[in-house]
N, C-alpha and C positions, 0 to 999 in steps of 0.2 A: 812363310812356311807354316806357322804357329797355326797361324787363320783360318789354313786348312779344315781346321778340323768343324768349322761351323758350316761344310758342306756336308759331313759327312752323315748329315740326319738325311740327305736328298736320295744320296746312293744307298741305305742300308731301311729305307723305308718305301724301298720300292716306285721310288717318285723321279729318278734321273730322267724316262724319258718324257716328264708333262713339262711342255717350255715356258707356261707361265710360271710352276716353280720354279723353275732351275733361273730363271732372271731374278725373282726374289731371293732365290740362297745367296747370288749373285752380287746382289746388293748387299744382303746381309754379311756376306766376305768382304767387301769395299767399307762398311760402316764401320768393322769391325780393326779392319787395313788402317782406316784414319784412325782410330781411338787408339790403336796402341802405336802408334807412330808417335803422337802427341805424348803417352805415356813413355815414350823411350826419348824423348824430347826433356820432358820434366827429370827424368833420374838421371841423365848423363848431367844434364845443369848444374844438378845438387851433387852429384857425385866427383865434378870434374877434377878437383884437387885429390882427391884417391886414383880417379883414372890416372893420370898422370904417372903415378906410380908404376901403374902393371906395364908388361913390357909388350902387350897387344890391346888393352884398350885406350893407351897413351896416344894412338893413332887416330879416335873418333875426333872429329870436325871443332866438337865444344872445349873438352882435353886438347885438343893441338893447337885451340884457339883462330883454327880456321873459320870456326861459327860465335859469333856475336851472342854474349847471353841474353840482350832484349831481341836478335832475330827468332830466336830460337823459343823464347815466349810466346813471340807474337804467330807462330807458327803455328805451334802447340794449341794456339788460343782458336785460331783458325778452323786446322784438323780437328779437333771435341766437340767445335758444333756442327761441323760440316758431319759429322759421325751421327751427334744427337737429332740432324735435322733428319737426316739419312733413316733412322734408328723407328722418329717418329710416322713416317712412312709405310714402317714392316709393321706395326703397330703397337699395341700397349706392353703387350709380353716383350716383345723382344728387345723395347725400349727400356724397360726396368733391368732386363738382363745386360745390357748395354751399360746402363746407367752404375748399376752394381760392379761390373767389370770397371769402369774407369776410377770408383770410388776408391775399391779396393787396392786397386793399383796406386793408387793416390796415397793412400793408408801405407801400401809398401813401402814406396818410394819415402814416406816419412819418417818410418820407427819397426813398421812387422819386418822388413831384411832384416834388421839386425838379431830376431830373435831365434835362435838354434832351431832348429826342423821346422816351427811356423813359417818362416820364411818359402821352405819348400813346397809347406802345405798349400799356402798363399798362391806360390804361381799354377799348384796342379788346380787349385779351384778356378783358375781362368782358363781352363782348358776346358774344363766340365762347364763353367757358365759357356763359353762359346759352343760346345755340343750342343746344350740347352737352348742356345740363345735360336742358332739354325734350325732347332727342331719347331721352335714359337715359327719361325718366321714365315713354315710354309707349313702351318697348322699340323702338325702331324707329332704319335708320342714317340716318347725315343725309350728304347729298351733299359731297362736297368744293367742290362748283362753291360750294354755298349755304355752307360753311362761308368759303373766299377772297371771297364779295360782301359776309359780314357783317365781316370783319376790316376790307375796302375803306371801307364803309360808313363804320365806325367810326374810322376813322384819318380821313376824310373828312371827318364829322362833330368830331371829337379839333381836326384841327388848325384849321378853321373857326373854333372858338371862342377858341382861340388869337389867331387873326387877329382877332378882334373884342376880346379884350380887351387885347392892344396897341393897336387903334385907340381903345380908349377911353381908355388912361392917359395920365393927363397928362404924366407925365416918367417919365424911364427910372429904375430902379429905385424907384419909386413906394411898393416894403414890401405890395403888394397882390397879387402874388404873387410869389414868388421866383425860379422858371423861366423868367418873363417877361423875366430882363436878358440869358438866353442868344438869345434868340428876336430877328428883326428882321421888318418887313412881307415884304422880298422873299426872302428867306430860307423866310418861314412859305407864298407863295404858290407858289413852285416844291415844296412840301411839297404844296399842295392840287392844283396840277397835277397830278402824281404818281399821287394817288391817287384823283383826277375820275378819269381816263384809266383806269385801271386797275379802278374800281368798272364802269366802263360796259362796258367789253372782256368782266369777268368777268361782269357778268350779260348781257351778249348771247350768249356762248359756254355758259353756261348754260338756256339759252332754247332751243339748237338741239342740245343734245348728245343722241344715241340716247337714253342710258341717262335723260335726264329725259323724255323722251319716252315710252320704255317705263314707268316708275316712275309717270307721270300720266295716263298715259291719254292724251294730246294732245299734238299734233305743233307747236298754233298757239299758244304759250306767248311764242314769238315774238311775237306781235302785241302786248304788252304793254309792247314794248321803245322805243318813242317814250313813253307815256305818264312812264316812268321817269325818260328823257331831260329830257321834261320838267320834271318835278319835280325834277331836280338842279341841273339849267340855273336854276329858278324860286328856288331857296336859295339859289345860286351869284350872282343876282340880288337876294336880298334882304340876301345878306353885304355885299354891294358898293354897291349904289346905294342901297340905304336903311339904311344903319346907322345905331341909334342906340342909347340906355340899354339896349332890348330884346337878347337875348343871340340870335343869328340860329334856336337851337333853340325857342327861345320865341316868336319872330317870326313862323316857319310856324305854330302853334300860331292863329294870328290873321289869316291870309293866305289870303285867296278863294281866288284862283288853284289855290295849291297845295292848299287843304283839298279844293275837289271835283277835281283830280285825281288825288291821294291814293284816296277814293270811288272813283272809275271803274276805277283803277287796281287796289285790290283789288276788286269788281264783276266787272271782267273775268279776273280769276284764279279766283274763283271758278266765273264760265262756266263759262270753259276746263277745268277740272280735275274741277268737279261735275255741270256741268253744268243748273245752276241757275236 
């Protein structure tokens, strides 16, 4: 779902219907698919005696010791090149962008989780390098608007999960994860205020700026900015009034509401932009 977002320079730069891009964004989601496979491969390895702990990641394959720590290496070792070869294909840019993504993550998985909000920052900057990386991969630039919504997004999303897995632990420093004893509920929720406010501002301002207007063809890109609203308001609502084992990005994954107006939401971007 993450990797999504390295198509999303295809659809908002006007290039969805040329089909030789749309097989390179294509690849460039598959390249991107194997690198952080490999990379959730390496942090559940090192992680597996804390997973064990939590009462739903105790269930992954490496934690339940269904999966062999040298399978799980050699897997890992597999996936990163099949990514890099992949990577070196879309060419230089979006192979450094790639390259940078997996280091980074390498760097997570080492030492940057443990550190209070870097951590966070960490995973929204692999959000932005995969914006980035899609936009190298079918030569085309990507807006700053849409670069600041995906950072918002991600910090959004970052600290959200945050906030659910302090409300799941049962006591403070739990061993379940370790960044967790810097972190408090209200603390994590003026974090999420923060960056509500600031995701909605940037894509409304994005919606109405000339140069998106010029770049898409359409003025009423606008009109898709309640549907948005929605859908954050609707996760912001499923963080809070229905928490429970479910991790709130997996929650929408299962949530009427949000799934069709998710659908309408991209539906009417499509409209708008293709005219479809």
């Amino acid at each position: 779902m993450k990797n999504l977002f390295v198509v999303v320079p295809l659809v908002f730069a006007h290039r969805l219907d040329h089909l030789e891009l749309a097989w390179r964004s294509a690849a460039a989601f598959a390249a991107f698919c194997a690198a952080a496979s490999a990379v959730y491969l390496l942090n559940d390895l090192r992680d597996r005696d804390a997973d064990r702990l939590h009462p739903v990641k105790r269930r992954r394959p490496i934690a339940a010791g269904e999966l062999a720590g040298g399978t799980a290496v050699a897997a890992a070792a597999v996936l990163a090149a099949a990514a890099l070869a992949l990577a070196w294909r879309l060419g230089p840019g979006f192979s450094a962008c790639l390259g940078i993504y997996l280091v980074l993550n390498v760097l997570y998985s080492l030492g940057l989780k443990r550190i209070v909000i870097l951590d966070v920052m960490t995973i929204a900057l692999g959000f932005v390098l995969r914006v980035e990386a899609g936009a190298l991969a079918i030569a085309v630039d990507v807006s700053s608007w849409l670069l600041l919504c995906t950072i918002f997004v991600a910090l959004f999303l970052g600290f959200a999960k945050r906030r659910h897995e302090l409300a799941l632990q049962p006591a403070p420093a739990s061993g379940t994860r370790a960044v967790l004893e810097h972190y408090s509920l209200p603390f994590v929720d003026q974090m999420i205020n923060v960056v509500t406010a600031s995701t909605v501002v940037s894509y409304a301002l994005y919606t109405v700026d000339p140069a998106t207007a010029a770049r898409l063809g359409t003025r009423y890109l606008v009109a898709t900015v309640p549907l948005a609203l929605f859908g954050i308001f609707r996760f912001l609502f499923l963080l809070y009034q229905k928490s429970d084992l479910s991790s709130p990005t997996d929650a929408i994954l299962h949530d009427t509401p949000f799934l069709v107006n998710l659908v309408l939401w991209g539906a009417t971007v499509l409209v708008l932009i293709y005219g479809f």
